[in-house]
C-alpha positions as CSV (number, residue, x, y, z in Angstrom):
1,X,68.3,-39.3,-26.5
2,X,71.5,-37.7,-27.6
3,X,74.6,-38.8,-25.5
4,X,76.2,-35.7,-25.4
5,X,73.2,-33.5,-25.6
6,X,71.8,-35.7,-21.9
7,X,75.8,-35.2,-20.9
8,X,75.4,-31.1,-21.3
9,X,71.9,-31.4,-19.4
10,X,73.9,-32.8,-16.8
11,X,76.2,-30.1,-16.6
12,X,74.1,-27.4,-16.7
13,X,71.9,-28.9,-13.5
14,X,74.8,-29.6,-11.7
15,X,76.0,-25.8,-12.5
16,X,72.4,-24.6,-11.2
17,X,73.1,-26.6,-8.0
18,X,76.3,-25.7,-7.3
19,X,75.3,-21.8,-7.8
20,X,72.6,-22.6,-6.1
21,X,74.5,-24.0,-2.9
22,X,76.9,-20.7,-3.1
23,X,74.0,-18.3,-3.4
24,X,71.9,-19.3,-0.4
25,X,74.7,-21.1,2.0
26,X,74.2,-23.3,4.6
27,X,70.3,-23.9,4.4
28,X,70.0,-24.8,0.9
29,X,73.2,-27.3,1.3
30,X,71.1,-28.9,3.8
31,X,68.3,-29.2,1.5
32,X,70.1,-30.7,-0.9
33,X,72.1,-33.2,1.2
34,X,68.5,-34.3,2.9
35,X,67.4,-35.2,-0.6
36,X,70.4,-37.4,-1.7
């Protein structure tokens, strides 16, 4: 796979998270920490 395409997949999931996380507050951190 392409280095720096894989590198702006990356990105764009952690951007999705991180909106994510914003969007629905406390419950969906939760989530996410659970599955770490």
């Amino acid at each position: 796979m392409n280095p720096i395409l894989n590198h702006s997949i990356k990105i764009n999931e952690h951007l999705c998270v991180t909106t994510t996380a914003r969007t629905t507050r406390g419950s969906q951190r939760t989530t996410w920490t659970a599955q770490t």
